[in-house]
Every structure is written in C-alpha cells, then in structure tokens.
N, CA, C and O atoms as CSV, one atom per row, in Angstrom:
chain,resi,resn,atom,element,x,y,z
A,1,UNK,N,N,0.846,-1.175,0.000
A,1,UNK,CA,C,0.000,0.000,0.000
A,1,UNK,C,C,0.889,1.235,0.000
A,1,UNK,O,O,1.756,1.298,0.871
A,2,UNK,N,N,0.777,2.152,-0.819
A,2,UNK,CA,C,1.370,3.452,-0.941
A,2,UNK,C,C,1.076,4.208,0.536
A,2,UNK,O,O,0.199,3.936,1.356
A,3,UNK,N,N,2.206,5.344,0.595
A,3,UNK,CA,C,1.976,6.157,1.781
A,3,UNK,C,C,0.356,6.660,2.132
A,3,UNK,O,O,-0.324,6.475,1.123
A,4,UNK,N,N,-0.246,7.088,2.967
A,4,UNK,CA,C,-1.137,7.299,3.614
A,4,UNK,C,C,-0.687,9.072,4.616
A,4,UNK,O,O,0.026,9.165,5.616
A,5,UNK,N,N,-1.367,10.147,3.916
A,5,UNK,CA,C,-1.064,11.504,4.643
A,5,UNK,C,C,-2.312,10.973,5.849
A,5,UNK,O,O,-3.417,10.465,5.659
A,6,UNK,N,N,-1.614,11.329,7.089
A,6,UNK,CA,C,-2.976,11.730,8.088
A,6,UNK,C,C,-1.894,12.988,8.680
A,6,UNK,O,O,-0.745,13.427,8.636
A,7,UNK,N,N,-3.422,13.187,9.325
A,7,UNK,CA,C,-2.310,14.767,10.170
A,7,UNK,C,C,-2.592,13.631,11.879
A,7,UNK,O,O,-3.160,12.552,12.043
A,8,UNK,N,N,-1.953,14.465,12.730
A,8,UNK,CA,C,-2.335,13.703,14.262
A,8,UNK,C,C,-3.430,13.036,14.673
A,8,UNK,O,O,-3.622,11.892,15.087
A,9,UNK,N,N,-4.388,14.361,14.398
A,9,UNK,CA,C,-5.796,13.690,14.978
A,9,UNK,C,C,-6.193,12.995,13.727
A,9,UNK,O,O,-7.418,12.906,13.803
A,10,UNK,N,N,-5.891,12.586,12.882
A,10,UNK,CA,C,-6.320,11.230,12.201
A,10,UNK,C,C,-5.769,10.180,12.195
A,10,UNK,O,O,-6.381,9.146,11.928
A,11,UNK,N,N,-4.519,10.205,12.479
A,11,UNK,CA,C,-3.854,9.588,13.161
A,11,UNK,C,C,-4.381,8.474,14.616
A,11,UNK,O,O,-4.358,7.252,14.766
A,12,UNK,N,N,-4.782,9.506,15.406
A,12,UNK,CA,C,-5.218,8.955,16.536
A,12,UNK,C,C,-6.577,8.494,16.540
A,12,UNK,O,O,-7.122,7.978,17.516
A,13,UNK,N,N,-7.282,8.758,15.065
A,13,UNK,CA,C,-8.995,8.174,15.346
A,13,UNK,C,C,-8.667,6.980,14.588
A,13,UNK,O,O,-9.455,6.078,14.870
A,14,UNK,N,N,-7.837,6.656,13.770
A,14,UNK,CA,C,-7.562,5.709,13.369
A,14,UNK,C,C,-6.980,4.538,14.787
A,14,UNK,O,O,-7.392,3.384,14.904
A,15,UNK,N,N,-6.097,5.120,15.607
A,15,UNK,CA,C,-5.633,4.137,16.286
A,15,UNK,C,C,-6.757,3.784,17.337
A,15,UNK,O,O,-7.040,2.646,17.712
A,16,UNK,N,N,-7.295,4.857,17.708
A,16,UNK,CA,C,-8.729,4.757,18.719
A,16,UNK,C,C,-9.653,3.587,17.961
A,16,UNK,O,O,-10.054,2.676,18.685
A,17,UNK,N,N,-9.983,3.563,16.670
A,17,UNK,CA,C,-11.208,2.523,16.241
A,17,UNK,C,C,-10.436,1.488,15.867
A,17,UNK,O,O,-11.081,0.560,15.379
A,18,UNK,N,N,-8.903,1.282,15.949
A,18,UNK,CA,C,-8.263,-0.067,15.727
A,18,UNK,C,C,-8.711,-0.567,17.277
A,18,UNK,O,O,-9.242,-1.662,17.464
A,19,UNK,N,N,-8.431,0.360,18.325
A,19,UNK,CA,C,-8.459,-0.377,19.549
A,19,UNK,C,C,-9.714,-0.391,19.924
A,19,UNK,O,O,-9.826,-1.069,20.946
A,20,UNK,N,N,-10.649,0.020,19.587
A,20,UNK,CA,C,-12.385,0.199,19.854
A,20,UNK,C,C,-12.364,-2.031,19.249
A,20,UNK,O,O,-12.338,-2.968,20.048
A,21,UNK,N,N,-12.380,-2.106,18.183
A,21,UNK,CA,C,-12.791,-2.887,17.314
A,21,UNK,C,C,-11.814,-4.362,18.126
A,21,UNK,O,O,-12.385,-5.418,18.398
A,22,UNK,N,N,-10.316,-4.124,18.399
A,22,UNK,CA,C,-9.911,-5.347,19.182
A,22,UNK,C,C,-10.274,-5.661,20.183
A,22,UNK,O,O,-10.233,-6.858,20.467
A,23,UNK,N,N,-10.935,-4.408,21.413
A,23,UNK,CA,C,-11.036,-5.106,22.400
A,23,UNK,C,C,-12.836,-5.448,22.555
A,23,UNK,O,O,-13.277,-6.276,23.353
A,24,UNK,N,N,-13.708,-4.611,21.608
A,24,UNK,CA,C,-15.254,-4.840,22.532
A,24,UNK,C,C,-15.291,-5.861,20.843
A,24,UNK,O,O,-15.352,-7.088,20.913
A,25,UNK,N,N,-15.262,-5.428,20.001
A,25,UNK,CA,C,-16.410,-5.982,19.076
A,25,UNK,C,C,-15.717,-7.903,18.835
A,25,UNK,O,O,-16.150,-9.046,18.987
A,26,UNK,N,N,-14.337,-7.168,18.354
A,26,UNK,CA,C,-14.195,-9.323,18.281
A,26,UNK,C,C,-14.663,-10.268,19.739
A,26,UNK,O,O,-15.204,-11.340,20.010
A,27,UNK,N,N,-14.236,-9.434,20.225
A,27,UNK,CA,C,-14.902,-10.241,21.780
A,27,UNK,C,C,-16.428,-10.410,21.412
A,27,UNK,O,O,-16.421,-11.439,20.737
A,28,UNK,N,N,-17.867,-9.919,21.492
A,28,UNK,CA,C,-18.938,-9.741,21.371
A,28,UNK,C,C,-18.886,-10.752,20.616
A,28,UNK,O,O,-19.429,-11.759,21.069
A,29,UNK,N,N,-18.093,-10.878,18.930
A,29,UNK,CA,C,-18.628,-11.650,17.957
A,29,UNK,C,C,-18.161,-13.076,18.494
A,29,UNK,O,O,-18.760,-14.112,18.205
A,30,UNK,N,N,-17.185,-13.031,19.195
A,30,UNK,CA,C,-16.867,-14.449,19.766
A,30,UNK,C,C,-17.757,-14.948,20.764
A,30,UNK,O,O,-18.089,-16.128,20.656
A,31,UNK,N,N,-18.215,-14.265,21.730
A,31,UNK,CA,C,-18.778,-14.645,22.806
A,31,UNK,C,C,-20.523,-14.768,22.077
A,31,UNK,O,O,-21.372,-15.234,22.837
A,32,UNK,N,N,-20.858,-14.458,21.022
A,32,UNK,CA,C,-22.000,-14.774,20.100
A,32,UNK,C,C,-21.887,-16.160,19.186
A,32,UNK,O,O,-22.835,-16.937,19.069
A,33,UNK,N,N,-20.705,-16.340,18.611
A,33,UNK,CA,C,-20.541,-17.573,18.098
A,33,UNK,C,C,-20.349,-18.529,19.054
A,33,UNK,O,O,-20.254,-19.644,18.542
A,34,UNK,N,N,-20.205,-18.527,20.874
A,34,UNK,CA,C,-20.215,-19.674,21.393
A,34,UNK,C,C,-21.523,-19.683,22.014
A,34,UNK,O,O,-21.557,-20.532,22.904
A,35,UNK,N,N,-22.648,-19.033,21.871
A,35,UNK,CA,C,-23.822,-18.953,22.799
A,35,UNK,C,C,-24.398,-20.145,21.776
A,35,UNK,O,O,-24.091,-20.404,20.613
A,36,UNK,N,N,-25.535,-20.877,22.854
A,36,UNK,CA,C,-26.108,-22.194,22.178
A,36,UNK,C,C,-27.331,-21.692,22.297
A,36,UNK,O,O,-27.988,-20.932,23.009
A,37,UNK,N,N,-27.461,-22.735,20.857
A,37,UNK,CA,C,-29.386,-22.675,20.680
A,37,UNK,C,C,-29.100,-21.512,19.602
A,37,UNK,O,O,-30.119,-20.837,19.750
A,38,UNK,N,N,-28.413,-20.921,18.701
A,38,UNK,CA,C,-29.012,-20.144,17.932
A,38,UNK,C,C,-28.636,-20.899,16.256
A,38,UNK,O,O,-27.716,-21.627,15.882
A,39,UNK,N,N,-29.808,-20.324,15.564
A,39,UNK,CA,C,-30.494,-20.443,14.219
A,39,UNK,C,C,-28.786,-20.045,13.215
A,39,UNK,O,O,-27.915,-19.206,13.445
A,40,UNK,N,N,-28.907,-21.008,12.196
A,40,UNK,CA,C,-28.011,-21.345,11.152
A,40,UNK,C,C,-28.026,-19.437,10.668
A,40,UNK,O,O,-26.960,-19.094,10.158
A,41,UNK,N,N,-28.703,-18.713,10.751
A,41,UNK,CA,C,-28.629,-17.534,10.162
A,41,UNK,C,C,-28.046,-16.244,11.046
A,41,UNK,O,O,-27.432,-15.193,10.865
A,42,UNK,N,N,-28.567,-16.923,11.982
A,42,UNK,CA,C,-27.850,-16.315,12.992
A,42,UNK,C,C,-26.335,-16.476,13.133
A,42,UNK,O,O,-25.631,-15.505,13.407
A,43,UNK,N,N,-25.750,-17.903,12.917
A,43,UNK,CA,C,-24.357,-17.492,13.319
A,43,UNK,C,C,-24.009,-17.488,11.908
A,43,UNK,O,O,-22.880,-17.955,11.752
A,44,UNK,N,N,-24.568,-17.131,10.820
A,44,UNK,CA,C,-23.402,-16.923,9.412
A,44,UNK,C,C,-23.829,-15.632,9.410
A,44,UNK,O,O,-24.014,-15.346,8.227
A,45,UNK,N,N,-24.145,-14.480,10.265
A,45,UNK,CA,C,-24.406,-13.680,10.585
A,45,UNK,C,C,-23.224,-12.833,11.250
A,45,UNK,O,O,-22.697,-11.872,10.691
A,46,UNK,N,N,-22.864,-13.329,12.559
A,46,UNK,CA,C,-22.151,-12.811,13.553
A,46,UNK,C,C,-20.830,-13.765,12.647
A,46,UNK,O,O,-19.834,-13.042,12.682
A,47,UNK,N,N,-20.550,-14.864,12.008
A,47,UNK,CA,C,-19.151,-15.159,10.915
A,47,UNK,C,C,-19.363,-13.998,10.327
A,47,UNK,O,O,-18.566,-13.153,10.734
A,48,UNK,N,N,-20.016,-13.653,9.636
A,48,UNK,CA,C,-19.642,-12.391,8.416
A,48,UNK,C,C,-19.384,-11.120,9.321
A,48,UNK,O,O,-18.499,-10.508,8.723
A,49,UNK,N,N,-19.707,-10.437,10.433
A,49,UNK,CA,C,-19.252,-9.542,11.501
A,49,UNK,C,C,-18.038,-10.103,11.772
A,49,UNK,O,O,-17.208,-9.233,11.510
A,50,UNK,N,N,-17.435,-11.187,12.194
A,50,UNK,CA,C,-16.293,-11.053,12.713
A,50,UNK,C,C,-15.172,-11.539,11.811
A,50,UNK,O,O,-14.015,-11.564,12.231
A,51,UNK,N,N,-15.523,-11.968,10.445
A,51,UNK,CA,C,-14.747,-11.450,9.481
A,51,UNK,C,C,-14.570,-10.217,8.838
A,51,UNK,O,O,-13.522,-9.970,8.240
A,52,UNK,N,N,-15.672,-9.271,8.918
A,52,UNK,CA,C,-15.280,-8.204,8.926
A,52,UNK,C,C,-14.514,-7.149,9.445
A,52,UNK,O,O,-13.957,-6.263,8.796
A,53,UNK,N,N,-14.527,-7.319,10.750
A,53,UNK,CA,C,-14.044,-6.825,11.523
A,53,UNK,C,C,-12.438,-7.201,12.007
A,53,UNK,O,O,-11.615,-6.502,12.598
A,54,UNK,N,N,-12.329,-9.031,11.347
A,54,UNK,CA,C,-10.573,-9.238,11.095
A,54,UNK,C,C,-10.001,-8.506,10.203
A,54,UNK,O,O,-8.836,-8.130,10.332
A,55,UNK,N,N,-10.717,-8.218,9.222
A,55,UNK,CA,C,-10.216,-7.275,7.303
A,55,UNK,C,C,-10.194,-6.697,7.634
A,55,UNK,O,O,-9.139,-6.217,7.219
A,56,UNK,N,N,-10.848,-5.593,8.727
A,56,UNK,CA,C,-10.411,-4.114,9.011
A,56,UNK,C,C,-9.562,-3.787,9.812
A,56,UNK,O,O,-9.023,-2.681,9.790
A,57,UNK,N,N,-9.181,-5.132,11.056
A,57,UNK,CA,C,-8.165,-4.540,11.835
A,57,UNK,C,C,-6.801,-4.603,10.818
A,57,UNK,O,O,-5.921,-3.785,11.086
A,58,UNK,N,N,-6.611,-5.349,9.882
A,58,UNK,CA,C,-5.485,-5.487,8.846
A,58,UNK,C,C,-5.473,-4.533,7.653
A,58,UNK,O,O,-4.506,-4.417,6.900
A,59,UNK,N,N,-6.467,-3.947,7.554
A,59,UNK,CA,C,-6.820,-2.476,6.870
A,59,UNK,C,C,-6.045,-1.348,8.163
A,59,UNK,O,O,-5.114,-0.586,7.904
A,60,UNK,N,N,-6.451,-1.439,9.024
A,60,UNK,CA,C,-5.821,-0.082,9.656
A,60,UNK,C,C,-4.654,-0.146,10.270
A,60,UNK,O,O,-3.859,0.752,10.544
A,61,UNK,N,N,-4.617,-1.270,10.460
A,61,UNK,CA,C,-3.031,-1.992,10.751
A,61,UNK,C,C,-1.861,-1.087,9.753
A,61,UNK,O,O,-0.922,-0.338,10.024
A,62,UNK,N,N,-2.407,-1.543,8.617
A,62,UNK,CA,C,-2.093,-1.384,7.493
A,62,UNK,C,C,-1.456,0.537,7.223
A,62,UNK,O,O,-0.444,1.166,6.912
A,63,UNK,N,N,-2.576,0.693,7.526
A,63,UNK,CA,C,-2.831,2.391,7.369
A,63,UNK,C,C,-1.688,2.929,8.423
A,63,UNK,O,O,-0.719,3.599,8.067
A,64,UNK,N,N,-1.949,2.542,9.729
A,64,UNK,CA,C,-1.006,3.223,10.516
A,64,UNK,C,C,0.486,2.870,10.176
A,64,UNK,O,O,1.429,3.584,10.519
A,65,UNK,N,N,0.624,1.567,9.388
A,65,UNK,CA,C,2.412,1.383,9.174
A,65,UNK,C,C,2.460,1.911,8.055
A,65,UNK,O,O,3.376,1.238,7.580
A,66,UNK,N,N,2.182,2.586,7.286
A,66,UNK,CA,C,2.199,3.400,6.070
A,66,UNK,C,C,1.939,4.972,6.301
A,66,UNK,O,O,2.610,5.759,5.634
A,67,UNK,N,N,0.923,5.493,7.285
A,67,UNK,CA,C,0.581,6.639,7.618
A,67,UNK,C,C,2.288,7.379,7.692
A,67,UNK,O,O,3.286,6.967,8.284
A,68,UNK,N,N,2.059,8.778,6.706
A,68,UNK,CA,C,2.902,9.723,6.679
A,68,UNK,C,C,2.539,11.360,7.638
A,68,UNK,O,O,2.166,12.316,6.958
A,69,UNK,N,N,2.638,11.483,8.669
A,69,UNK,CA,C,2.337,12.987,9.323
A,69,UNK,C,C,2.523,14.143,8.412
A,69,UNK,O,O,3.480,14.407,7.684
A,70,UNK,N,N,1.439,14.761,8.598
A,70,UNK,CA,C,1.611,16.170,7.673
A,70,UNK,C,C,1.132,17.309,8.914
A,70,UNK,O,O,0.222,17.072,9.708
A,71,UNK,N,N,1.924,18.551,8.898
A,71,UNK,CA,C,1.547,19.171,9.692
A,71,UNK,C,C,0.441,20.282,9.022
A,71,UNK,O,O,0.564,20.596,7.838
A,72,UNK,N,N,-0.858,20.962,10.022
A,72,UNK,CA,C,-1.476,21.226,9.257
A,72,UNK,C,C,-1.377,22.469,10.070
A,72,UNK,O,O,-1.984,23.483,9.723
C-alpha cells in the first residue's frame, strides 16, 4: 500500500477505532458464536461480523504502518 497523509488527529482516530474494534467488538462476535441454541442464520451472521471486523483490523493496521504525518 502506498503512503497514507494523516495529520495527528487522524492519526489517533484511526488508532482509537483499531483499539475500539480489538477489544469490545471481536470479543462480542466471539462470545455470540459460542452462545447455544441459535439459528443457522444467525451465526453466518455474527461469521460475516467477525470477518469483517478481522479485514479491518489489517486495513488499519495497514494504514497506521504506512501513515505519513503532515503538519497542518
């Protein structure tokens, strides 16, 4: 991935919703894929949430080791 301009504070909302997303939501989608008794639609439901939510932590992963500071 080519460089990435953020200035600070984009910088830091980026690192804020990397850490929003590792600590509440994969948890949630995990602790949903082990609850019993739910419907086949239900958990290819909460699979497609917490594959989403793996692609994005490697999306911003991504972003912050590429992110270039620009002062504004």
């Amino acid at each position: 991935m080519a460089s990435v301009l953020l200035t600070n504070e984009g910088l830091e909302r980026i690192k804020t919703e990397l850490e929003r997303i590792k600590s509440l939501d994969i948890n949630h989608c995990a602790i949903c894929l082990g609850t019993e008794k739910q419907d086949i639609s239900s958990l290819s439901m909460q699979d497609a949430k917490k594959g989403f939510y793996q692609k994005r932590i490697l999306y911003l992963e991504d972003i912050i080791a590429t992110s270039k500071i620009i002062d504004t």
